[in-house]
C-alpha positions in Angstrom: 198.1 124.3 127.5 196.1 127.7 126.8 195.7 127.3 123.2 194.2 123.6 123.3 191.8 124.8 126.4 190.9 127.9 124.3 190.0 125.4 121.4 188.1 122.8 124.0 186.2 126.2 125.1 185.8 127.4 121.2 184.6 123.5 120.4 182.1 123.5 123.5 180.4 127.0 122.4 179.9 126.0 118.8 177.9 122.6 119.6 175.9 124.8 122.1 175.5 127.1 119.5 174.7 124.3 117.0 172.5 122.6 119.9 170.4 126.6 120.3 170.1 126.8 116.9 168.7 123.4 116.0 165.8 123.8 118.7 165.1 127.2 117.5 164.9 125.9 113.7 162.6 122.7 115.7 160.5 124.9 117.4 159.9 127.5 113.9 159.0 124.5 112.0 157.0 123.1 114.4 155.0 126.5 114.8 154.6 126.4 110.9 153.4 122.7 111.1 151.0 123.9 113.4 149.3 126.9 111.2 150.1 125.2 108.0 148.5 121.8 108.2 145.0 122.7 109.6 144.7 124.7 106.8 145.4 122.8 104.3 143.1 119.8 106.0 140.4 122.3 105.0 141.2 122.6 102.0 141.9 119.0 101.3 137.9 118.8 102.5 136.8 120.5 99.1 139.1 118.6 97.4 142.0 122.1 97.0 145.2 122.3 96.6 147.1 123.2 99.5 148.9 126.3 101.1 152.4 126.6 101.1 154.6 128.6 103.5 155.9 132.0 102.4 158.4 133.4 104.5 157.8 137.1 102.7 154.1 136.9 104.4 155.4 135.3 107.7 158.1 138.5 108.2 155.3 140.7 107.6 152.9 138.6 110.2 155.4 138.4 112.8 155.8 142.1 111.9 152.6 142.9 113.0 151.8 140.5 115.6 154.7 142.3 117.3 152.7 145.7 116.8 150.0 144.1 118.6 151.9 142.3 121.4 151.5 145.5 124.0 147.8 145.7 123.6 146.0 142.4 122.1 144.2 144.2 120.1 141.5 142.4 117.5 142.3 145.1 114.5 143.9 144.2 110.9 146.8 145.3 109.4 145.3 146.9 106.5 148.7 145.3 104.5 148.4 144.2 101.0 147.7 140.4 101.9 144.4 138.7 102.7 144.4 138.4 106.6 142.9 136.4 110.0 143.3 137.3 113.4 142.8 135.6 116.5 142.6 136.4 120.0 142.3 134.5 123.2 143.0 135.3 127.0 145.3 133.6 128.7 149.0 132.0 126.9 148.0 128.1 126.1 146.5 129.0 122.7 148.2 126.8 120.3 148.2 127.4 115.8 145.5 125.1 115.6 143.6 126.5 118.1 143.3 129.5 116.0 142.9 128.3 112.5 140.2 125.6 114.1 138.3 128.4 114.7 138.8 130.3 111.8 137.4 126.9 110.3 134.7 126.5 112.1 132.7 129.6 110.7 132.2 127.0 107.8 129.0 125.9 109.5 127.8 129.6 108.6 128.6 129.8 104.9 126.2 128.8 102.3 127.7 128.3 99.2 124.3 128.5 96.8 123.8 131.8 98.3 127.8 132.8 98.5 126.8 134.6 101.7 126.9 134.1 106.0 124.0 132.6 106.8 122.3 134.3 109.8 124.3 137.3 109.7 127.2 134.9 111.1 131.3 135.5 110.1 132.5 133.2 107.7 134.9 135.3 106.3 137.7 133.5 108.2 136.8 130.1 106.5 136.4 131.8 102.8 139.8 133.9 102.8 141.2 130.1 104.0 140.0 128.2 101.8 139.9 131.0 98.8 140.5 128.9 95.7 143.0 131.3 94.1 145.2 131.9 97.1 148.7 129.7 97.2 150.7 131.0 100.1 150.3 131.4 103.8 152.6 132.9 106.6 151.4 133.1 110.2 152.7 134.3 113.8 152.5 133.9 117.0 153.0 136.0 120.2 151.9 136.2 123.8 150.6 139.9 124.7 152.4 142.0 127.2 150.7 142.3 130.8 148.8 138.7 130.5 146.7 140.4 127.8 146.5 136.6 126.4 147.5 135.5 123.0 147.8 137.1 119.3 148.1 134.8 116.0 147.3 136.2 112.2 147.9 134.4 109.3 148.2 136.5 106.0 147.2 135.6 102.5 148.6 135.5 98.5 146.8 136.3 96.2 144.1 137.3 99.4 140.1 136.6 99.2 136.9 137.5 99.7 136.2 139.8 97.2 132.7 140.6 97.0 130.4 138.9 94.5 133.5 136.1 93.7 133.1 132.5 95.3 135.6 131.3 97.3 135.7 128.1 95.6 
């Protein structure tokens, strides 16, 4: 009687392992979904190819949107990828939330001039839609203390080089 209840038991943590681990994987591809495809959308606008997931760039986001997690703080990573980040109080932010604002600084560039018009930031929009870049990996986290949310998306190859076009 044992044996066959300690199977039952070993049969009943493995689907609720199975069960955990499908929601986890859900919820991670969902959170990609949700960085990856309004990013591409503006890209698909000037008619560019679009981003694909790297994993390598996601590590290193998560990575550093854990260094930030105690303080919220609005300061790059200085890493060897192009890079946003985003910042809002409170814990409802969402992906798109972020990258739609990254997105909207496209009203400020001028591409005749290659320049922000108005002394605006568009340098959000250009590293996004930076025709030579081909990978993306973003994280998420909620700050410590209520300090609100934390999101940054890194780049490969990165942007914005001075005097180049994005596109």
């Amino acid at each position: 009687m044992e044996i066959s209840q300690t199977r039952a038991c070993n049969r009943v943590v493995v689907v609720v392992f199975l069960l955990l681990l499908s929601t986890v994987q859900a919820n991670y591809f969902g959170l990609i979904t949700q960085f990856l495809a309004p990013h591409n959308a503006a890209r698909a606008a000037l008619g560019m190819p679009p981003l694909v997931w790297n994993l390598k760039m996601a590590r290193y986001a998560q990575w550093y949107a854990n260094q930030r997690r105690q303080d919220c703080d609005l300061r790059h990573s200085t890493g060897p990828y192009g890079e946003n980040i985003f910042w809002g109080s409170g814990d409802d932010w969402m992906p798109a939330d972020a990258v739609a604002s990254w997105v909207s600084e496209s009203k400020w560039y001028d591409h005749g001039s290659n320049s922000c018009l108005g002394g605006q930031e568009c340098g959000h929009y250009t590293q996004i839609v930076w025709s030579k870049t081909r990978g993306v990996g973003c994280a998420k986290v909620v700050c410590d203390g209520g300090k609100g949310v934390f999101m940054t998306c890194n780049y490969d190859p990165p942007g914005n080089f001075v005097g180049e076009r994005p596109y």
